[in-house]
N, C-alpha and C positions, 0 to 999 in steps of 0.2 A: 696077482692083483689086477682087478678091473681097470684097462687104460684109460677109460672115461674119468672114473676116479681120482687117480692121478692126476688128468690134463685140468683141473679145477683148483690144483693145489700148485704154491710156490716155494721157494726158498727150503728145495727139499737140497739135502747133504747126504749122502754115504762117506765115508769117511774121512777126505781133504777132497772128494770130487763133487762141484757144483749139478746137480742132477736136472736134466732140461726136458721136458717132456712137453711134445709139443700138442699145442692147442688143434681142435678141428677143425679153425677157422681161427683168420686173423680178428673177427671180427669178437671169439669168444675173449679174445686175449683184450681188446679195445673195452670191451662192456664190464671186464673186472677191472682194469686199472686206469686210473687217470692222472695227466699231468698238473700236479700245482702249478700255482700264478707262478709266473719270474718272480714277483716279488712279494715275499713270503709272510709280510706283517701286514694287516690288513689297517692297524693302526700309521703306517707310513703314509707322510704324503702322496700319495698314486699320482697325483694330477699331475702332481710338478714333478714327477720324477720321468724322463724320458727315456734315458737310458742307462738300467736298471745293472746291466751286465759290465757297465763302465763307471758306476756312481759307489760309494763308499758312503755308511753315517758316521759321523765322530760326534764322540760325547764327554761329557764334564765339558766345556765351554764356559768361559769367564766374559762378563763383558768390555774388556780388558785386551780380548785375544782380537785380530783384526781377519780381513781376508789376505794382505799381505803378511802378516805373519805365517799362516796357514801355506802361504805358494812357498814361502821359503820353508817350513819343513818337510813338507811335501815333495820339496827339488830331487832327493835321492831317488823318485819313483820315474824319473826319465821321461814322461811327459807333462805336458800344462793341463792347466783345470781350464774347462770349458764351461762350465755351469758351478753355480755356486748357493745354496739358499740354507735358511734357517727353519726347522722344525718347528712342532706346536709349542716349544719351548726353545728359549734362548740360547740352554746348555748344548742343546743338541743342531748338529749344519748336516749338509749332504753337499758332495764333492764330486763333482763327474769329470773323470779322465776324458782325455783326446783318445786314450786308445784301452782296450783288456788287459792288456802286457803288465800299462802300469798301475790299473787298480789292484791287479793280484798282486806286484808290488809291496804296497801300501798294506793290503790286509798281511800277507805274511809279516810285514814290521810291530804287529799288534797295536803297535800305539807311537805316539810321537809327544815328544818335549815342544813344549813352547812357552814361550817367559817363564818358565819355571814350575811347568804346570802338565800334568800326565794328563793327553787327551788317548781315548781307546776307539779303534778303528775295528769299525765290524761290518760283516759282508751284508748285502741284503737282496742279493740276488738267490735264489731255491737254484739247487742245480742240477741238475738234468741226469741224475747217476743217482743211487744210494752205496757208494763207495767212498768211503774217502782214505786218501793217502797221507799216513799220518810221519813225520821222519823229523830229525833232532831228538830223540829220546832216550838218546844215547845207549851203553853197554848195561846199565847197574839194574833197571826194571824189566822185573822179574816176566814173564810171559802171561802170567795167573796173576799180578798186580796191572799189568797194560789191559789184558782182557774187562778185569775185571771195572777200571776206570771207563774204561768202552761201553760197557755195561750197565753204566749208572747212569748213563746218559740216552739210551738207544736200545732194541734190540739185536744184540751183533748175529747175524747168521755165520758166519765165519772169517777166520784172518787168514789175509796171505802174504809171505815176507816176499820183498821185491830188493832186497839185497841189504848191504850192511847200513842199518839204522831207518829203514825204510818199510813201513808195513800197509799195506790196502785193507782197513776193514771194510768188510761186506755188511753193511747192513739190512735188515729183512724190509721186504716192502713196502710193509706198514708203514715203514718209517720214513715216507718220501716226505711225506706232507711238513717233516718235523726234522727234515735235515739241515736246514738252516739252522735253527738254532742249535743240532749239536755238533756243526759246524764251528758257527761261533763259541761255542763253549768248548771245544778243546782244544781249538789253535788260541795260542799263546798259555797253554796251560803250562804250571812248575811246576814239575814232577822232578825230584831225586836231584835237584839242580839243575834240571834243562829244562829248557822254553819249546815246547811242542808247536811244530809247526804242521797244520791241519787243513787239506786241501781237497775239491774233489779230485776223485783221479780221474783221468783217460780212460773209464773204464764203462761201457754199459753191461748192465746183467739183462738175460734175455729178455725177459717180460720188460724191462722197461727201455729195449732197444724197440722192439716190435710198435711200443706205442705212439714212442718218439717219430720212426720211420713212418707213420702212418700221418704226419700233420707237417705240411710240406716246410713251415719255419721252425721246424723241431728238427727238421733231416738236415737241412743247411749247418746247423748245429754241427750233427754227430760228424759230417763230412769235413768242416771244417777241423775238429779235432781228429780226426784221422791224416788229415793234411799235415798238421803239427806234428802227429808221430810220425812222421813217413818223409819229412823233410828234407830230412839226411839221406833217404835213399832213391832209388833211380825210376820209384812211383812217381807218378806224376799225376793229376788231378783225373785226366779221362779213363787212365785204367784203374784208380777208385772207384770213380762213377760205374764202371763196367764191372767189378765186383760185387759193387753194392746191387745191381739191376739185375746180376745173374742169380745171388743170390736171395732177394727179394720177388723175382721178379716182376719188378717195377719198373716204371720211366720217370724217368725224372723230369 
């Protein structure tokens, strides 16, 4: 088959093998693909929202419910709110963390109690991968019922299990612009009696590592999440940098 061909097409599979075929230029890979906003509802406040990758919306809001009620059920997320406002509607606030650690937090809790009253915490940050790591889904569903729930939401290019109860769906390209919402729509899903928890992973797929690396506050990103995996071991930040520069051949 024509390599040209090929270097135009994405999210190609042979049979559990991701297939990468490279572009003739960084530049062909740039002019097909682009990064959505950080924040992904164009309907959100933009103006007031600052920081988009630390901020959380919660909805159903009574007026009834306070900001000190809110710090107090909030307290399990290990930091303080920093910002605080209300949406074009009463029902709906945005809550910005002091730090990342504890908005993720919050969105894995799916929702919180107050006076008596189920408030739903949803992400609204677009995340920088179309992977997500989905785990709590326990033993009972089936591989062809997870698929297929994956499915209904998204186009999945493929799954890969990352140990006991823990799966990375792949989803195809396309689907960057619309990973927020299926995102939000399958962490804290019930299935079979578990409450799905739905995350990006740690994961770039080629095409959208290349694009990321190429926009200097998208690399800060990928490097920082490389830091987090490597924590634990005896990498240290300059010989990332120096993988990453060998590899791309870039400077940083």
């Amino acid at each position: 088959m024509d390599r040209r061909k090929l270097s135009g097409k994405t999210d190609l599979v042979i049979g559990n093998s991701d297939v990468v075929v490279e572009a003739t230029s960084l530049e062909d890979v740039l002019n097909k693909v682009s990064i959505p906003n950080v924040i992904g509802d164009s309907e959100l406040p933009v103006a007031l929202i600052k920081n988009p990758t630390r901020t959380v919306m919660i909805k159903h809001l009574t007026h009834d419910i306070s900001l000190h009620h809110l710090k107090g059920a909030l307290a399990f997320c290990g930091s303080g709110i920093s910002s605080f406002f209300l949406g074009s509607s009463s029902s709906v606030a945005f809550v910005e963390f002091e730090t990342e650690d504890a908005k993720e937090t919050a969105i894995a809790a799916c929702s919180i109690n107050v006076e008596g009253k189920q408030l739903s915490i949803l992400r609204i940050d677009v995340p920088r991968t179309t992977v997500i790591r989905i785990s709590n889904f326990g033993g009972t569903v089936s591989k062809k019922k997870f698929q297929s729930i994956c499915n209904s939401h998204g186009q999945v290019k493929q799954m890969k299990g990352r140990g006991m109860d823990i799966v990375d769906v792949h989803f195809k390209l396309a689907e960057w612009p619309n990973m927020l919402t299926i995102l939000n729509s399958l962490n804290g899903m019930e299935v079979d009696g578990n409450r799905w928890l739905a995350q990006p992973a740690p994961v770039f797929p080629h095409e959208v590592l290349h694009v990321l690396w190429s926009r200097p506050d998208e690399r800060i990103h990928v490097i920082s999440v490389l830091r987090r995996l490597l924590q634990n071991t005896e990498l240290i930040s300059p010989e990332i940098t120096f993988l990453a520069n060998k590899y791309y051949r870039d400077i940083l």
